[in-house]
C-alpha positions as CSV (number, residue, x, y, z in Angstrom):
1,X,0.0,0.0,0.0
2,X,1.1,3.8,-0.8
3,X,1.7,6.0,1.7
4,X,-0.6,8.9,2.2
5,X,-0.1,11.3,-0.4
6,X,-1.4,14.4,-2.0
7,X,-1.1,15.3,-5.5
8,X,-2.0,19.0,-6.5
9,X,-2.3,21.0,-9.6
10,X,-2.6,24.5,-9.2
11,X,-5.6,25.9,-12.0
12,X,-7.0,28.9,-13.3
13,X,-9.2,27.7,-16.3
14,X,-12.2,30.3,-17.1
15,X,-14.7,28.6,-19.5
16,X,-17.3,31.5,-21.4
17,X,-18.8,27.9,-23.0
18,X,-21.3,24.9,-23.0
19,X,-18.9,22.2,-23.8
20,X,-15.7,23.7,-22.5
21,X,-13.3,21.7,-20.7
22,X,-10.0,21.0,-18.8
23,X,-7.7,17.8,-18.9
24,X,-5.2,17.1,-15.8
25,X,-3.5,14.1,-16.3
26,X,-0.8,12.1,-14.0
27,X,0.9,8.7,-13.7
28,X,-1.1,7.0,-10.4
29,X,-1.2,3.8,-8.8
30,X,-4.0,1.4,-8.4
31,X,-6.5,2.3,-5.7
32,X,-8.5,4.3,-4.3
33,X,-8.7,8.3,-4.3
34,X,-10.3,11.1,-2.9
35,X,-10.4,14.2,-5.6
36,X,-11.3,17.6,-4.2
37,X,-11.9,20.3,-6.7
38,X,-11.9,23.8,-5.4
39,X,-13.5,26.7,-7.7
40,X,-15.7,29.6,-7.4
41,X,-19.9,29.9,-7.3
42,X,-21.4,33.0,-9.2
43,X,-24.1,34.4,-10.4
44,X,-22.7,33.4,-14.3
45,X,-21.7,30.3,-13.5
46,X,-22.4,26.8,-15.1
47,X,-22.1,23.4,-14.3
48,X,-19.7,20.6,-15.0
49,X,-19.3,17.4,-14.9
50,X,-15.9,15.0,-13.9
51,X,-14.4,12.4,-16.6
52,X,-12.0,9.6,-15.4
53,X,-10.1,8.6,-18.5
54,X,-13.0,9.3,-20.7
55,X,-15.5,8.1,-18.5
56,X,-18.3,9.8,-16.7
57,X,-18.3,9.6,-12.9
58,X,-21.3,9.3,-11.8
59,X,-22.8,11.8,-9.3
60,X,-20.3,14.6,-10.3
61,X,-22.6,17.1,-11.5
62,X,-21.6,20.3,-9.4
63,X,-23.7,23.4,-10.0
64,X,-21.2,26.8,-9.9
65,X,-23.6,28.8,-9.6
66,X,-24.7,30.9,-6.4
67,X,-26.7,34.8,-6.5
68,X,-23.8,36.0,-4.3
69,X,-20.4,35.0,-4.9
70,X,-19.0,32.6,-3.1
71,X,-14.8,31.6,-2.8
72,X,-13.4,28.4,-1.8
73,X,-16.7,26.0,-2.8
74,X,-15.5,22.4,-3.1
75,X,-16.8,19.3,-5.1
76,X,-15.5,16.0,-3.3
77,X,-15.5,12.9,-5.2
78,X,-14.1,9.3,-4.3
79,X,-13.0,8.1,-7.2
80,X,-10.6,4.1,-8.0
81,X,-8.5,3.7,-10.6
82,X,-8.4,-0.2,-11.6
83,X,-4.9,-0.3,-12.7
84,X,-1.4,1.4,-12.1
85,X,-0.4,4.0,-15.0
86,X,-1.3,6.9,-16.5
87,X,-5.1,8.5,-16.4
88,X,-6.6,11.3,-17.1
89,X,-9.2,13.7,-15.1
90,X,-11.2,15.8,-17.5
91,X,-13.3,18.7,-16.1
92,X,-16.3,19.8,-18.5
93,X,-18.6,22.5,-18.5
94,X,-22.5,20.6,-19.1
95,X,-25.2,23.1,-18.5
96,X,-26.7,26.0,-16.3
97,X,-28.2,26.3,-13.6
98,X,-31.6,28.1,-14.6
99,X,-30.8,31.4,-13.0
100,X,-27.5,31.8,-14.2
101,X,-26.7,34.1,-16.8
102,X,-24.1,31.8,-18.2
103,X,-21.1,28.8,-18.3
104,X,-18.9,30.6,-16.6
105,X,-16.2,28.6,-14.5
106,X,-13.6,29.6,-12.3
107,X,-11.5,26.8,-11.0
108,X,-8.7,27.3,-8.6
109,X,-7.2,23.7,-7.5
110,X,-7.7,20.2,-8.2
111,X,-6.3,17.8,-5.2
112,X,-5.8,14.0,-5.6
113,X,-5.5,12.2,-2.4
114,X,-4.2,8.2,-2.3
115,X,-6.9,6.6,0.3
């Protein structure tokens, strides 16, 4: 078993668009993973949706948006990768919250922690 470890990847992606997204990819062992993404919630924001090497991860649909603005917001996900090697984390902007007035997305960090 790995030790404990944290791997971090400091982001500043702003999406203006349905269908815009961010790839973050890394060499990781088998296991099990708990991936915190930290972002911003406004009154333009959109949602996205969280892709593990292509696939959809279910239950990852995180609304951005919020009437006031609000720092620091974080989407937790426990996610397992099957086998050692390299995988990638995609990001995507899906959709709007009714009241927004659009897909904007402010991301900040994305944090990978071996369970």
């Amino acid at each position: 078993s790995l030790p404990s470890q944290i791997l971090g990847a400091a982001w500043y992606p702003n999406s203006t668009a349905n269908g815009d997204y961010w790839n973050w990819s890394a060499n990781l062992a088998q296991g099990s993973y708990t991936l915190t993404i930290f972002g911003l919630k406004f009154a333009d924001h959109g949602k996205t949706e969280v892709y593990l090497d292509g696939v959809l991860v279910e239950g990852s649909l995180k609304d951005w948006y919020a009437a006031a603005i609000a720092y620091n917001e974080q989407q937790i996900l426990e996610i397992e990768f099957a086998e050692s090697g390299f995988h990638g984390i995609q990001v995507k902007v899906n959709g709007k919250n009714a009241s927004s007035s659009g897909y904007w997305l402010r991301l900040s960090c994305l944090i990978l922690r071996y369970r």
